[in-house]
C-alpha positions in Angstrom: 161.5 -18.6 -12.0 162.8 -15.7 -14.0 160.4 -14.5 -16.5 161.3 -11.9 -19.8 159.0 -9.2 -21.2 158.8 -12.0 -24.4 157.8 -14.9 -21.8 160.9 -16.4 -21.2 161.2 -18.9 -18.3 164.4 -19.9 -16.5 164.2 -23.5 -17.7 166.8 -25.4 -15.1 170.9 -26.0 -14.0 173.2 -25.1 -16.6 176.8 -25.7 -15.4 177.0 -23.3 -12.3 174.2 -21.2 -13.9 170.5 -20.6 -15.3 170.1 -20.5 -18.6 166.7 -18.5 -20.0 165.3 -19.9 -23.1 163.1 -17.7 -24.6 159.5 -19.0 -27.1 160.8 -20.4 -29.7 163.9 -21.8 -27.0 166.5 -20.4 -28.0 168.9 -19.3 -24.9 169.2 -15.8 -24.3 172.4 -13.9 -23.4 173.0 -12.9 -19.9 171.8 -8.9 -21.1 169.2 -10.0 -22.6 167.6 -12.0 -19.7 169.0 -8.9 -17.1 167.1 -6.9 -19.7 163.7 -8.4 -19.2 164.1 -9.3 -15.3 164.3 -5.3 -15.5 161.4 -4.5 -17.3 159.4 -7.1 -15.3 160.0 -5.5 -12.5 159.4 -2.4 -14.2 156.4 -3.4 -15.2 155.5 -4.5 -11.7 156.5 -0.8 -9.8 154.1 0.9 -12.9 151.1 -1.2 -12.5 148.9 1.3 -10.2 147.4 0.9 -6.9 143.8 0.8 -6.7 143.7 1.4 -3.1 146.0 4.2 -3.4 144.2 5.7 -6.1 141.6 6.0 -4.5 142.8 7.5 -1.5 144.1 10.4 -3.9 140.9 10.9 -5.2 139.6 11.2 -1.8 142.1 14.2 -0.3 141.3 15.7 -4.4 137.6 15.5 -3.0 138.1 16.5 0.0 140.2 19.9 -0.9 137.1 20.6 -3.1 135.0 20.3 -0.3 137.3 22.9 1.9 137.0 25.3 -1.0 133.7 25.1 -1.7 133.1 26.0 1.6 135.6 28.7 2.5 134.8 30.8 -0.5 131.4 29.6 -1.1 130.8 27.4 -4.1 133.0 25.4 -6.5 135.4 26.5 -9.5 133.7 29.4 -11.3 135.9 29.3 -14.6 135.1 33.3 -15.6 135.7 34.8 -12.2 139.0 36.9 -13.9 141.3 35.1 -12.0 144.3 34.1 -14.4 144.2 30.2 -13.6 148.4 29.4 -14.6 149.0 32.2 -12.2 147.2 30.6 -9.2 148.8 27.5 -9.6 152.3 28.9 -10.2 151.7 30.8 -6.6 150.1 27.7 -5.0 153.4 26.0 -6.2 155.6 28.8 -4.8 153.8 28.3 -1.4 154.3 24.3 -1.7 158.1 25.5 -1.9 158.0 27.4 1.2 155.8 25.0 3.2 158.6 21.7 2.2 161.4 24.2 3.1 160.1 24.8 6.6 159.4 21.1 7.2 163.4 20.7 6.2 163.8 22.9 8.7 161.4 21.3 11.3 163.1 18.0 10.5 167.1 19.3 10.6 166.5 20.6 14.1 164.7 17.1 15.5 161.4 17.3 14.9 160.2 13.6 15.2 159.0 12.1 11.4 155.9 10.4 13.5 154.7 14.2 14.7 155.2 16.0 11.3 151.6 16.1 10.5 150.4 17.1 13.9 149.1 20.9 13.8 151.5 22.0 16.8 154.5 20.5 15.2 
């Protein structure tokens, strides 16, 4: 059963096809129910993972955790670094790290052993 973003429901055979009535039953035109089959599913892909989330907040956590340690403490916001400037950087080095995995992966390296340390 088709279902619109207004609560239309696919209500039987009509000559060949489905007809989609919407509330007040009124049939809707064939954009109109492509329309809300495609913000149903929409809707579905947005709704968010719980399980997922969680996961992310886990490797945030756990990057944290590796910096706390490595440099000895958390985030110190007045330490005179120029925060937009590390990120930028960190993003510049994201660049290079995903370019050499292209590489890795354009001369055969197996998807399965890509997050292996010896790659």
């Amino acid at each position: 059963m088709a279902v619109n973003r207004e609560g239309s429901e696919s209500t039987g055979h009509n000559g060949g096809g489905f007809s989609i009535e919407d509330k007040r039953g009124d049939v809707l035109s064939e954009s109109k129910r492509i329309e809300g089959v495609a913000t149903q599913k929409a809707a579905e892909t947005l709704t968010p993972d719980v399980e997922i989330n969680a996961e992310i907040m886990k490797l945030i956590q756990l990057r944290i955790d590796e910096g706390a340690k490595k440099y000895g403490g958390g985030i110190m916001l007045h330490d005179g670094r120029n925060w937009l400037v590390e990120a930028l950087e960190e993003v510049l080095d994201c660049c290079v790290y995903l370019a050499a995995m292209i590489i890795k992966i354009k001369r055969g390296a197996k998807w399965e052993n890509l997050t292996e340390k010896n790659c």
